[in-house]
C-alpha positions as CSV (number, residue, x, y, z in Angstrom):
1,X,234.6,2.7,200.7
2,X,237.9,3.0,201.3
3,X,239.8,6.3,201.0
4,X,243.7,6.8,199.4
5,X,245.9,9.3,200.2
6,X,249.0,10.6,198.7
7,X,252.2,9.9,199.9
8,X,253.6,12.2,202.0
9,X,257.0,13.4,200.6
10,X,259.3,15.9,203.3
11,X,260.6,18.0,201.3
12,X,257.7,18.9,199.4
13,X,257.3,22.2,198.9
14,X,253.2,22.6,199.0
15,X,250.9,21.1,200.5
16,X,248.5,20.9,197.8
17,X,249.8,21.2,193.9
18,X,249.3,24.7,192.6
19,X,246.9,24.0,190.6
20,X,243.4,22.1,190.7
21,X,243.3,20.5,188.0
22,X,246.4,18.4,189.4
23,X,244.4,16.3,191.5
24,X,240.7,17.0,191.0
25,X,238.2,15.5,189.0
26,X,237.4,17.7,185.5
27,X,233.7,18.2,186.7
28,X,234.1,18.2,190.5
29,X,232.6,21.1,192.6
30,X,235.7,23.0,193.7
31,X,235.5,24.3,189.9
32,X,232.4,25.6,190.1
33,X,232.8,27.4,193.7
34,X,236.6,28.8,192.3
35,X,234.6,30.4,189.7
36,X,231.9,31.7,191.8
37,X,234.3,33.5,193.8
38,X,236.2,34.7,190.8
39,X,233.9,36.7,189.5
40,X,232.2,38.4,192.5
41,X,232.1,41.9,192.3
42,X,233.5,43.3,195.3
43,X,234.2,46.7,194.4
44,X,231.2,48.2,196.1
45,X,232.8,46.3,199.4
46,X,236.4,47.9,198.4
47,X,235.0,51.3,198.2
48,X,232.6,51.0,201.3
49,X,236.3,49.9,203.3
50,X,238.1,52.6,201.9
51,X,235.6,55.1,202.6
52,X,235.5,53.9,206.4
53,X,238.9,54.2,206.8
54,X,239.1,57.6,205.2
55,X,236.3,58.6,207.4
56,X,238.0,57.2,210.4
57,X,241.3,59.0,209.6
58,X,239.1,62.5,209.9
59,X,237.6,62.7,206.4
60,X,234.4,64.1,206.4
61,X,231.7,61.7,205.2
62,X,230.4,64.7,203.4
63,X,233.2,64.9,201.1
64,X,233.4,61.2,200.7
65,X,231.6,59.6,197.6
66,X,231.5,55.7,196.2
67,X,230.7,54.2,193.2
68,X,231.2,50.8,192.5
69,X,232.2,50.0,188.5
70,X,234.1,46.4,188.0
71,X,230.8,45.7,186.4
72,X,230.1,48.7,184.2
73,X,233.4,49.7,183.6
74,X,235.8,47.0,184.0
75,X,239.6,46.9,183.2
76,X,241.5,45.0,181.1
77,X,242.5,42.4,183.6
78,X,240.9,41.4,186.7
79,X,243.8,43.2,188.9
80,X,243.1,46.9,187.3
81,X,239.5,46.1,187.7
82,X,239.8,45.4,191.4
83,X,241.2,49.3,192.0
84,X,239.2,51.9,193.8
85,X,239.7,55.2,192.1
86,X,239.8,58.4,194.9
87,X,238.7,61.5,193.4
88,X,239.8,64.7,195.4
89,X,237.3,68.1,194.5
90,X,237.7,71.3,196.1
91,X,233.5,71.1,196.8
């Protein structure tokens, strides 16, 4: 089978259009791996960082808490539910 590329243009400014759905298939296996990866829940991994690097800057781990909650208490868009909230007690 023989393949085809696109022609290659200089001035273009991408490499690839911005989109997928300008050159893939409707039902082709990027979609399904973009939308895997779209909805992982990494907050749990964004608090553990944060609370490492708090730690390493000389926070006591005592002090230092994590929950995770894109999950149970997500915002209204995907960027406000990506946050880690830091919560500063005199205990």
């Amino acid at each position: 089978m023989g393949k085809s590329y696109r022609p290659y243009l200089p001035d273009q400014e991408f490499l690839l259009p911005p989109s997928l759905r300008d050159w893939l298939p409707e039902k082709h296996l990027a979609y399904f791996v973009s939308d895997v990866v779209d909805n992982l829940d990494l907050s749990a991994a964004r608090a553990r960082t944060v609370a490492k690097y708090l730690s390493d800057q000389g926070v006591s781990q005592k002090l230092l808490g994590m929950q995770a909650k894109a999950d149970t208490e997500p915002r209204t868009n995907k960027s406000q539910s990506r946050r880690v909230e830091i919560v500063v007690s005199a205990n």
